[in-house]
C-alpha positions in Angstrom: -180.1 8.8 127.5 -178.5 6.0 128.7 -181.1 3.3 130.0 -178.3 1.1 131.6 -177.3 4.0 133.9 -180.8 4.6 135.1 -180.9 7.9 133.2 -183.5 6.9 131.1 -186.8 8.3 132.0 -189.3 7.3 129.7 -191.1 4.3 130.4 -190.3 1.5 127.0 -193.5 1.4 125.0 -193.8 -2.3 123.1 -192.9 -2.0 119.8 -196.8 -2.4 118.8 -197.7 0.8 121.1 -194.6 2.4 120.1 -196.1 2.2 116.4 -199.6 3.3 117.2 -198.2 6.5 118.9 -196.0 7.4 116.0 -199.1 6.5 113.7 -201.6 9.0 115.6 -198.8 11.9 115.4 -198.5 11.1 111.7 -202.3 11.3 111.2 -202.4 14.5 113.0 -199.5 15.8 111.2 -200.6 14.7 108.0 -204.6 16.1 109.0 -202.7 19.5 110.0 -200.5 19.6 106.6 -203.8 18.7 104.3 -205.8 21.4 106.8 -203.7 24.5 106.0 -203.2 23.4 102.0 -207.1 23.1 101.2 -207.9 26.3 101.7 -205.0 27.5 98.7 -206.1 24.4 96.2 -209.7 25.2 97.0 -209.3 28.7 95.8 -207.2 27.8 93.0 -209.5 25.3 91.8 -212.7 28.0 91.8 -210.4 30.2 89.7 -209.8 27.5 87.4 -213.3 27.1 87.2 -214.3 30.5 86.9 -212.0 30.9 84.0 -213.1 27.6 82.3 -216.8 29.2 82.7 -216.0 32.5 81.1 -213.8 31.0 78.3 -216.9 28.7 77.4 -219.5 32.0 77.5 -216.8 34.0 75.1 -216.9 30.9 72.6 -220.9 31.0 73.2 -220.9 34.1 71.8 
């Protein structure tokens, strides 16, 4: 949009507001991104565990 012709109709945040905005959408972004990939490393991790569990009971024995 042009702002000099009047077509632009957003108001102009100051650069500090600007930045918070794009900050919060990162965040949420970011807190969405982690959200869906925990539930995958989570699982992966108790596999790992599990597996680290059984190889010590085989050596046990």
């Amino acid at each position: 949009m042009d702002e000099e012709k009047g077509q632009w109709q957003h108001p102009r945040l100051p650069d500090r507001d600007l930045l918070l905005c794009i900050g919060r959408d990162l965040k949420r972004i970011y807190e969405d991104t982690l959200r869906q990939s925990l539930p995958g490393d989570i699982e992966a991790l108790l596999q790992k565990i599990e597996q680290a569990e059984r190889e010590r009971t085989l050596r046990k024995q």
